[in-house]
FIRODREN-119055 format. One record per residue (C-alpha): residue number from 1; residue in one letter; x, y, z. Coordinates in steps of 0.1 Angstrom, whole numbers, plus 5000, padded with zeros to 4 digits. Example, Ala and Ser with C-alpha at 12.3 -4.5 7.8 and 13.67 -1.06 7.14 Angstrom:
MIRO/1/A/5123/4955/5078
MIRO/2/S/5137/4989/5071
# end
This chain:
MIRO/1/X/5000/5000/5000
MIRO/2/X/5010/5030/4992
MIRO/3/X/5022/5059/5022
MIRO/4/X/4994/5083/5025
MIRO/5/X/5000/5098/5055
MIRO/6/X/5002/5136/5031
MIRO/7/X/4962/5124/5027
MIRO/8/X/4962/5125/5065
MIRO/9/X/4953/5154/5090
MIRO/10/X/4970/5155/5123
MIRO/11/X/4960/5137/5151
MIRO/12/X/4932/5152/5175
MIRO/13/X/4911/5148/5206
MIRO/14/X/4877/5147/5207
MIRO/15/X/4847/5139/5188
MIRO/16/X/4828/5163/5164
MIRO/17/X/4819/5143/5138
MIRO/18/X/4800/5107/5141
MIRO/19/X/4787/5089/5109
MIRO/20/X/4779/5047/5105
MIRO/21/X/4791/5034/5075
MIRO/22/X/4781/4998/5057
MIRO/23/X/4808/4988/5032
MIRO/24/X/4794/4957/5005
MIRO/25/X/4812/4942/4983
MIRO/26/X/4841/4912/4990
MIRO/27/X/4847/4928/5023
MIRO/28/X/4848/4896/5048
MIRO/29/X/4879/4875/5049
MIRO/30/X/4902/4900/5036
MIRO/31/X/4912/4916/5071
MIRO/32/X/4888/4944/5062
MIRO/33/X/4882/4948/5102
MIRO/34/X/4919/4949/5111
MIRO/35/X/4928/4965/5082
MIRO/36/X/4903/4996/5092
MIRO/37/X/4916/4993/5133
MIRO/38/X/4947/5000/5120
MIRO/39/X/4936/5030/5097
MIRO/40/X/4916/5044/5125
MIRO/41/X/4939/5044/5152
MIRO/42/X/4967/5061/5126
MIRO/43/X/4943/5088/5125
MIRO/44/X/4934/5087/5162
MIRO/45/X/4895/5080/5154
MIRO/46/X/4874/5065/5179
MIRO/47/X/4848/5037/5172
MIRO/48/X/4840/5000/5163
MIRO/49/X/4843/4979/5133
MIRO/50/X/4820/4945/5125
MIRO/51/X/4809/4919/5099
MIRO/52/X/4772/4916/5090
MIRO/53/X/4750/4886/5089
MIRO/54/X/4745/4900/5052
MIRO/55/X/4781/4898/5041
MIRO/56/X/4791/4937/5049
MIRO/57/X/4810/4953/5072
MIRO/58/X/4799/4982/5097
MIRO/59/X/4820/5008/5111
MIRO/60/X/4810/5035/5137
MIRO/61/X/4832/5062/5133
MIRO/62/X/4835/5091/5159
MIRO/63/X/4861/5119/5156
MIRO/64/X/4874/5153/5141
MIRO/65/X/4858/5161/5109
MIRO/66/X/4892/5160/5087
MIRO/67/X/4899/5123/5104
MIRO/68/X/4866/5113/5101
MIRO/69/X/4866/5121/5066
MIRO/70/X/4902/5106/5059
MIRO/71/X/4891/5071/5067
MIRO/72/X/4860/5071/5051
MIRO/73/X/4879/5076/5021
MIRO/74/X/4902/5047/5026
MIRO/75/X/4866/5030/5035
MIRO/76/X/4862/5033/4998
MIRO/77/X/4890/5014/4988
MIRO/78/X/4896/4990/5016
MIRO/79/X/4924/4969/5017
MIRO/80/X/4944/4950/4990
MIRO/81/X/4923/4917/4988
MIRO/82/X/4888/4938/4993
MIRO/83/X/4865/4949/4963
MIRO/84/X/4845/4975/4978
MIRO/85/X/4810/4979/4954
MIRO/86/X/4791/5002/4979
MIRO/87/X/4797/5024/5010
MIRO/88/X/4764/5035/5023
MIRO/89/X/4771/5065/5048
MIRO/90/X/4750/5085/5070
MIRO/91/X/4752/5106/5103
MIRO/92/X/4752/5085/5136
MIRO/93/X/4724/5085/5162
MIRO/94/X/4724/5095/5194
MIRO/95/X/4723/5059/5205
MIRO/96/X/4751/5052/5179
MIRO/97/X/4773/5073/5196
MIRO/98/X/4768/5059/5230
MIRO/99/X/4782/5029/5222
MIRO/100/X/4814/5040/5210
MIRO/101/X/4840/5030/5233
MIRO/102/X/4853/5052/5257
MIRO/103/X/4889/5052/5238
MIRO/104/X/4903/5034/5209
MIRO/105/X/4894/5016/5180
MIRO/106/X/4876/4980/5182
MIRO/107/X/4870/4953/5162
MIRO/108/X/4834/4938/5173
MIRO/109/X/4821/4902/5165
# end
């Protein structure tokens, strides 16, 4: 993979920005999860990443704007073995955001 870090913003504290994202495509058994915990914690996001019943992968994401927005981008692509086909995005609820941990990024079964 190539080094992207110029694509990323600086690391910051707290969370203004919270959005859920559902990634399709050939996203399971390609370390999508660990791929994206390792993403996220580059760019000191807090949140949760899971598989689906239905083959997709969720990721809560909570964080600065610029971070937020950095890893949603690699969302798109995904790691090496993933084809991503769709990211559906949207705000998170209020209920969303309360179950972000309290720190860190984690991978949820």
């Amino acid at each position: 993979m190539a080094d992207e870090s110029a694509d990323r913003p600086a690391p910051s504290r707290g969370c203004t920005t919270g959005r859920l994202l559902r990634v399709r495509g050939r996203v399971q058994g390609v370390f999508f999860r660990a791929s994206t915990q390792s993403e996220a914690e580059d760019l000191s996001l807090t949140g949760w990443v899971r598989n689906t019943d239905q083959g997709a992968v969720e990721v809560l994401i909570g964080g600065q704007g610029p971070a937020v927005d950095a890893l949603i981008r690699w969302c798109h692509r995904g790691p090496e073995k993933a084809r991503v086909d769709h990211v559906d995005e949207r705000g998170a609820t209020d209920e969303e955001l309360a179950s972000l941990p309290a720190s860190g990024f984690e991978i949820r079964r």
